[in-house]
N, C-alpha and C positions, 0 to 999 in steps of 0.2 A: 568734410562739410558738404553738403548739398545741397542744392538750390533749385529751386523752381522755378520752371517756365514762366517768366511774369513776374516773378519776382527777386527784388533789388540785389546788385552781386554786389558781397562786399569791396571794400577799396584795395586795388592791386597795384602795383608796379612790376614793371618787365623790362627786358631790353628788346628794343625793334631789332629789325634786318640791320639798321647802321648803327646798331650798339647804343643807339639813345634812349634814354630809358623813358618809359610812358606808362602813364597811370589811366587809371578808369575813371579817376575825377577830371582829367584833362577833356573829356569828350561830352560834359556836363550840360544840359540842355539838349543832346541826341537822344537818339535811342542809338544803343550798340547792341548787334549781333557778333556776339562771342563762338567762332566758329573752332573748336578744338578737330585735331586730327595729328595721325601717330609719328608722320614723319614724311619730309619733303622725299620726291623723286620715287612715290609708289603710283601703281594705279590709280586705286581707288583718291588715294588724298589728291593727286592733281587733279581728276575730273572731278572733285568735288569744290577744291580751290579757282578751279577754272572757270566754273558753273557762279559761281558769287563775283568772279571778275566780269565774266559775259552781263550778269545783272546790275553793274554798281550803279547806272543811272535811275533804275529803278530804285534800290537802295537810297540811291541818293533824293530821288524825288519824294523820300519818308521821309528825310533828315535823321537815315540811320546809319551809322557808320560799321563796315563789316572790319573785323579782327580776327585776325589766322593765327591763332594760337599751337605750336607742337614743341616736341620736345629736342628739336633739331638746334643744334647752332648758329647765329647768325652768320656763319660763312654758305652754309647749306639753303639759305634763303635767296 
């Protein structure tokens, strides 16, 4: 399935870094920035995770909450 820029992601659940699980309805009233990347401990994905930590006040001054999305295990987080 695929989704456009701007428009609504369907409803998910996942498990965070401490294995509690979080949905996309949980953040209801934000805007989320859905940030996928392949896997913790590469170049390019930590100076890209890095770059959205360096900015979360900006983030946050939108009332947008950013989500690291990859395919690693919550021990690798």
């Amino acid at each position: 399935m695929a989704v456009e820029v701007g428009q609504t992601a369907p409803e998910f659940t996942l498990h965070d870094q401490d294995r509690e699980k979080r949905s996309l309805s949980d953040y209801k009233g934000q805007n989320v920035v859905l940030a996928f990347y392949p896997g913790a401990f590469t170049g390019g994905c930590t100076t890209e995770m890095c770059t959205f930590r360096d900015r979360l006040e900006q983030f946050n001054s939108l009332n947008a909450q950013v989500l690291g999305i990859s395919v690693d295990g919550a021990f690798a987080q």
